[in-house]
N, C-alpha and C positions, 0 to 999 in steps of 0.2 A: 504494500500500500504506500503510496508518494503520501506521507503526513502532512509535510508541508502546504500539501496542495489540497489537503483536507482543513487543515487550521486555518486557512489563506478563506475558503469558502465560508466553512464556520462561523468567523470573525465577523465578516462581509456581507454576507448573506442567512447565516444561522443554517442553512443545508446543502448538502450536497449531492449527486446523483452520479454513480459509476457504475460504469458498464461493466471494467474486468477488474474486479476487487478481489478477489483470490487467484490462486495458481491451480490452474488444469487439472492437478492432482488432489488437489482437496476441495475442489470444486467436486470434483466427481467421485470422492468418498462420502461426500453430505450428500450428494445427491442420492447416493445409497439406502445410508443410513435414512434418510427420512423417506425412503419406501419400503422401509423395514416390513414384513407382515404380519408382524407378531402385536396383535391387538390388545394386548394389555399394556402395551409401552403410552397408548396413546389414550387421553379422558378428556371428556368435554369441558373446555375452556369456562374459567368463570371471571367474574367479577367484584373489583373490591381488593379488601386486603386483612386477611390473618381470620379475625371472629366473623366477620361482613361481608367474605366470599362468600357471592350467591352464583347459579345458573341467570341468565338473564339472555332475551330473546334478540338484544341489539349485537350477539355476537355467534357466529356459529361454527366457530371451528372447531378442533380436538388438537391438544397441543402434549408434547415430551417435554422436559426442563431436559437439557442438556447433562452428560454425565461423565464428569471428570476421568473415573475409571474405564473410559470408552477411547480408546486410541486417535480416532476422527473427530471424537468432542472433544476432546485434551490438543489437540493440533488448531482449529476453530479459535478454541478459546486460549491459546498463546497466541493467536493474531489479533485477539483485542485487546490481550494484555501489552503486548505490542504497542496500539493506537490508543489505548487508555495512558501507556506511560511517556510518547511522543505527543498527546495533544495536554496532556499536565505541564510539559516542558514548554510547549508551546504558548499555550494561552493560559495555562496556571487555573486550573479549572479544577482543582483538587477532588478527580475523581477519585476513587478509589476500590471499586465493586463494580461486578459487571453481573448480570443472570441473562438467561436468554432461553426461547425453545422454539423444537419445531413447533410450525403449526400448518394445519391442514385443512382447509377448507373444498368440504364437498360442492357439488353441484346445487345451484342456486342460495350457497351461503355467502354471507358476507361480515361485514362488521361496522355498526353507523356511526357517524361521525362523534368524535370522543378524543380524548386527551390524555397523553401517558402521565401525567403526573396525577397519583393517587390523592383524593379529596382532601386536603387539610396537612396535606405535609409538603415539603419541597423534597421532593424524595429519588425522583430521575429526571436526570439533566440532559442525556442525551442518547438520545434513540435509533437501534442501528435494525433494519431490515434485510435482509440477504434472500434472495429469491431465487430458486432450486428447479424451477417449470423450464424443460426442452420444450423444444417444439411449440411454444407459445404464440397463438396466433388472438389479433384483436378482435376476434368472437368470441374469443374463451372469457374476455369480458378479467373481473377481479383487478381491474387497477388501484393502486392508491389516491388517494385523492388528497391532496396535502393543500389546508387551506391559511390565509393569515392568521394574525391573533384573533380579529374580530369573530373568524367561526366564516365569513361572508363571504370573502373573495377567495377564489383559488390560484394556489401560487406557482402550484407545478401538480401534473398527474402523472405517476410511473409506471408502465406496464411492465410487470412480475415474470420478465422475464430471466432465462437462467443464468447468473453470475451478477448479475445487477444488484446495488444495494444502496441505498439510500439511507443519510447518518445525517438526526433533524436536531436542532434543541428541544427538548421535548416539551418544555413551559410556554414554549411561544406559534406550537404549527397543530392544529386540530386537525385531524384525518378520520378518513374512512376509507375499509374498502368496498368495493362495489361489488356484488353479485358477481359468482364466479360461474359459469357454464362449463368449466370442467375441472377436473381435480387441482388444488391448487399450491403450492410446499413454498414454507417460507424456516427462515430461524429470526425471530424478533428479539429484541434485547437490548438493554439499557443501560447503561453506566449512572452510578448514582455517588453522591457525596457525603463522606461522613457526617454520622450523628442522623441523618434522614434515615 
């Protein structure tokens, strides 16, 4: 990952959108891994945080937390620790914590427009998408839709296509994704700052 050229954007514009953010080979171990078959890796996303996680119908995918003891999620997650400890240097943004999971949105699921930062805390700072879909065509539909602060205007839409990823502030950009028409594989994930 060019850090520079992600702090550069960050600073500038709070996001950024790359096409080839991993290497070929661990591009296409994630891609793997999150077609795994094994159905119990994967449970119906909720919302909220800790006692307040509920199921709720503005979201429909089925998501894995990422797993350290897993060889392609230990490789993953040294590339954020990577870009978590170039963009500390960079812009002095005292992250320190990263989570992230697959997530899987079936046909005609989606996710309405909503905000990573959990109600009443300042809790993630910045938000990083990675999208795992070959062969992605603009029928398959499931873009993000990344709007200003007001909630109002749209700033940028991304289609979820494979190696693409998109790294937002997460306090300042409200998104949704739209209705997916066909199966849809992402790893979402946030960087957060102590004490949050």
């Amino acid at each position: 990952m060019d850090i520079a050229k992600i702090a550069y954007q960050l600073e500038h514009s709070g996001y950024i959108v790359l096409s080839e953010s991993l290497v070929a080979d661990l591009l296409a171990d994630l891609f793997t891994r999150c077609h795994d078959d094994d159905s119990t890796r994967f449970h119906a996303a909720q919302v909220g945080r800790g006692a307040g996680k509920q199921l709720s119908a503005i979201r429909g995918d089925v998501i894995d937390w990422l797993d350290n003891s897993h060889s392609t999620d230990q490789a993953y997650l040294a590339c954020m620790e990577e870009l978590r400890l170039g963009l500390n240097e960079s812009l002095f943004l005292g992250l320190f914590d990263y989570e992230c999971h697959y997530a899987i949105y079936g046909k005609g699921n989606g996710y309405a427009k909503h905000s990573d930062v959990l109600q009443g805390q300042k809790n993630r700072i910045l938000t990083t998408v990675l999208y795992l879909n070959e062969d992605w065509h603009a029928r398959d539909g499931g873009e993000l839709v990344v709007f200003d602060s007001t909630g109002k205007t749209i700033v940028t839409t991304v289609n979820p296509t494979f190696g693409t990823m998109i790294i937002f502030l997460s306090e300042f950009f409200p998104h949704e994704v739209l209705l997916s028409h066909a199966t849809r594989r992402s790893i979402a994930g946030w960087f957060r700052v102590r004490g949050s």
